[in-house]
C-alpha positions in Angstrom: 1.6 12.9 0.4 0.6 11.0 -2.0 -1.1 11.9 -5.6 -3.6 9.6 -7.0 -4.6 11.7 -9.8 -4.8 7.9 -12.2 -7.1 6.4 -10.0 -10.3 7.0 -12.1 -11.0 8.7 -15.3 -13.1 11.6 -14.3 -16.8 12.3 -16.0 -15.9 14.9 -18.5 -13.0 12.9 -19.8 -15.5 9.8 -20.2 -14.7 8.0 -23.4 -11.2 10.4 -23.7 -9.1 8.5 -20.9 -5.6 8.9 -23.1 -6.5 12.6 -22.8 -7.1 12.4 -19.5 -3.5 10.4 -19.1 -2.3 13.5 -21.6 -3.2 16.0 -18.7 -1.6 14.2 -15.8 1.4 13.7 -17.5 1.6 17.3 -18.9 0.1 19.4 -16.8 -0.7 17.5 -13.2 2.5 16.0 -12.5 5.0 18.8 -13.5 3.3 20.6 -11.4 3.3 18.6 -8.5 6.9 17.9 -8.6 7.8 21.8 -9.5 5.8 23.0 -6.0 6.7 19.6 -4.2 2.8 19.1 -3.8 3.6 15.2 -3.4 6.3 12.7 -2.3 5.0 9.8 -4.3 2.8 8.9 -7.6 -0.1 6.0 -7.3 -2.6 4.7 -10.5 -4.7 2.1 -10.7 -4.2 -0.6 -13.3 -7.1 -2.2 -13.7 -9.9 -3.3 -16.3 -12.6 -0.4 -14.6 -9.5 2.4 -14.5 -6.0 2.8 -16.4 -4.5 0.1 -18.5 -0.7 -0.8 -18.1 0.3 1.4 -21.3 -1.7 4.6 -19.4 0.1 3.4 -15.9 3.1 3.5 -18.1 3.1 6.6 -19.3 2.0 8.0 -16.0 5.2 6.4 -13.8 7.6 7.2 -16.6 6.9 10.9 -16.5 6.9 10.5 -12.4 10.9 8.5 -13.2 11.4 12.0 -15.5 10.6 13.9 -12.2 12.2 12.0 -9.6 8.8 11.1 -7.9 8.7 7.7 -6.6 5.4 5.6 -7.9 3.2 3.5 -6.2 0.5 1.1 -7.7 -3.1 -0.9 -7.1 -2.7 -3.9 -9.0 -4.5 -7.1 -10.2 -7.0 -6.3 -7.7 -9.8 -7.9 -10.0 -7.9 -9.3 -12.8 -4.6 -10.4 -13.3 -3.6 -7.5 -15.7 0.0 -7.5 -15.2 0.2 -4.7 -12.7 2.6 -6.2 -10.1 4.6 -6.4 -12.9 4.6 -3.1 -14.3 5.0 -1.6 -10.7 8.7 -3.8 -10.3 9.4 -2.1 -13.9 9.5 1.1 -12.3 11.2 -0.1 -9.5 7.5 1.1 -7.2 7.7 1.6 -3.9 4.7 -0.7 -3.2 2.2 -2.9 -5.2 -1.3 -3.0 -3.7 -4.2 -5.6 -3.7 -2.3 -8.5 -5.8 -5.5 -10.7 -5.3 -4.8 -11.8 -8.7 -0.9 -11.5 -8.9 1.1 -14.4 -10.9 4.2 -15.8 -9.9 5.9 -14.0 -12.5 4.7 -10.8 -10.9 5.6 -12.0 -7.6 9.4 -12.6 -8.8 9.3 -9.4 -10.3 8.8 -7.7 -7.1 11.0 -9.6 -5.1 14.0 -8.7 -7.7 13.1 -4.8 -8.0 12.3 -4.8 -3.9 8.9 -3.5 -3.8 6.3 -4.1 -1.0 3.5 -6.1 -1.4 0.5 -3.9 0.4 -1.8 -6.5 1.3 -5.3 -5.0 1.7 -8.2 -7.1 3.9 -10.5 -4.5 4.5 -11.2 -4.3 0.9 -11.2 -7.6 0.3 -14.2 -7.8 2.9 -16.1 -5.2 1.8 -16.1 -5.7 -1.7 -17.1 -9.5 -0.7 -13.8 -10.5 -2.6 -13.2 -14.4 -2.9 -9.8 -14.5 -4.1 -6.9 -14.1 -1.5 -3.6 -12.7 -2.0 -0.9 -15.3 -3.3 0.4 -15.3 0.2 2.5 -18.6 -0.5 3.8 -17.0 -3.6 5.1 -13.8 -1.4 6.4 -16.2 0.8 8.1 -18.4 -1.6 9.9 -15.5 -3.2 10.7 -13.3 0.1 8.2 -10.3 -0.9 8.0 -7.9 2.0 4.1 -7.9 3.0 2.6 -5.0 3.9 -1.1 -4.5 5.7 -2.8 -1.0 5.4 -6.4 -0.2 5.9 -7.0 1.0 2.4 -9.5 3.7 4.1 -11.9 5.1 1.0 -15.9 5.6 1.2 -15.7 3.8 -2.0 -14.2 0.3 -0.8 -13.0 -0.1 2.4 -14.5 2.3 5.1 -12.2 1.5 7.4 -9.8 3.4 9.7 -8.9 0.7 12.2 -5.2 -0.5 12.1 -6.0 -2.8 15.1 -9.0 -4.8 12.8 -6.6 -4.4 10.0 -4.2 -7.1 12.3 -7.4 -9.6 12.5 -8.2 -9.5 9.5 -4.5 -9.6 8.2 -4.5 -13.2 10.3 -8.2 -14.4 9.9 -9.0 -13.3 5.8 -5.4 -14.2 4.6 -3.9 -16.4 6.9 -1.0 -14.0 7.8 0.8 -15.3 11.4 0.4 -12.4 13.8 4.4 -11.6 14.2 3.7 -11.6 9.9 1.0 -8.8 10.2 2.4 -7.0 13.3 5.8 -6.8 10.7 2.8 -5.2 8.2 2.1 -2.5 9.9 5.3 -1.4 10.8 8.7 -2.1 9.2 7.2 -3.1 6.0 4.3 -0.6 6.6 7.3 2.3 6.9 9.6 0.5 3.8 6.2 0.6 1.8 6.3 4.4 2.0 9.9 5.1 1.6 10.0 5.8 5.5 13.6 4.2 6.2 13.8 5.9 9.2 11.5 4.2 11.7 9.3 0.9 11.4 11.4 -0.5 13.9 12.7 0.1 17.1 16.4 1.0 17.0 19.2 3.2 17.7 19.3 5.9 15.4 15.7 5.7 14.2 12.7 7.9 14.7 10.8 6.8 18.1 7.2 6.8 16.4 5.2 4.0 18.8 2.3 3.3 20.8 2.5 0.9 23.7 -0.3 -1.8 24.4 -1.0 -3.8 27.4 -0.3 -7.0 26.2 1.9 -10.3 26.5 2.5 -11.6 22.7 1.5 -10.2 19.3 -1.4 -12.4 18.8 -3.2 -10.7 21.4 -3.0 -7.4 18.9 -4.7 -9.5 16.7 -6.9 -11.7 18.5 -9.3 -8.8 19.4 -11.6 -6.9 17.0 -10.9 -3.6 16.6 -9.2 -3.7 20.3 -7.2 -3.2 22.8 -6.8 0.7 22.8 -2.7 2.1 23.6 -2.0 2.4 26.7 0.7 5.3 25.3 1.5 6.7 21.7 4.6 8.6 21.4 5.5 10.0 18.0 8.9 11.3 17.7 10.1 10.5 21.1 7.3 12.2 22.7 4.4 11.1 24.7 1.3 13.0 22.7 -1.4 10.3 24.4 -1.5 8.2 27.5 0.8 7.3 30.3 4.5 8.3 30.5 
């Protein structure tokens, strides 16, 4: 679970967003992390939410409380976000449509996982891609997710998350299948599955086809043929 209490500065705190940023970090997150309400901490760091001394303050309470943070970054600006999130050692840094190369180092040296986010992109009628050869230059895990809000990306397909991946960014299709699995699972702090492996938790779903690109040639399609989450079949044929 995540909390995304920094995401927007609610209507009765309009004009007040420090105070706003007082009550997460006073009242929100002790609480969180005193009933384990949340594994994780995500804000916003952008011109139209929380600037990076707000985001600040926010992840170094979280670091106080031993809850791992998570951040939207230099989705519309390049406001340092990516690296304010490798600061704090986040988990994951999502958007980065406007991410330097300083920010891209700085997530390659603190480990976090770029979360690269098309449907988003394509609603919002973005023009400005991810620095996918900058990730690539510097070895950044990249990420795919579908972002699903009713704000910005009403989207719930991970299938048409793949072709977009590929056809919006230019990701290879063995780059996004890698997305939404073993950097999808390191994104979260999920160490035990991603991959298929001895030891590891059998979360899959099976699909009737011969290469990856097929997964992401296809709109929105082919359906599993089988889904089995922790070594059971809960859909389809055994």
């Amino acid at each position: 679970m995540n909390f995304l209490g920094a995401h927007a500065v609610p209507m009765e705190f309009e004009g007040r967003t420090d105070a706003y940023i007082d009550l997460v970090c006073e009242e929100m997150l002790p609480a969180i992390a005193k009933d384990a309400l949340a594994d994780s901490v995500d804000a916003f760091c952008e011109t139209i939410a929380f600037d990076a001394g707000q985001v600040g303050r926010v992840f170094g309470k979280a670091r106080e409380l031993n809850l791992p943070v998570r951040l939207h970054a230099d989705q519309l600006s390049d406001g340092g976000g990516a690296a304010l999130a490798a600061q704090f050692d986040a988990l994951s840094a999502d958007h980065l449509e406007y991410t330097s190369e300083a920010g891209v180092q700085a997530m390659a040296r603190s480990g976090t996982v770029a979360v690269l986010l098309p449907g988003a992109f394509y609603y919002l009628n973005e023009t400005q891609q991810p620095p996918l050869a900058l990730l690539r230059k510097h070895a950044v895990p990249i990420a795919l997710a579908t972002d699903c809000n009713p704000g910005s990306s009403p989207l719930d397909s991970l299938l048409l998350v793949l072709n977009m991946g590929c056809v919006l960014f230019g990701l290879t299709p063995r780059e996004a299948l890698a997305g939404v699995t073993y950097h999808a699972a390191r994104a979260l702090g999920l160490t035990d599955r991603g991959i298929l492996a001895p030891g590891k938790r059998a979360d899959f779903a099976l699909f009737d086809v011969t290469s990856p690109a097929e997964l992401c040639y296809a709109i929105g399609t082919p359906p599993p043929i089988s889904v089995i989450r922790s070594g059971m079949l809960i859909r389809g044929e055994s």
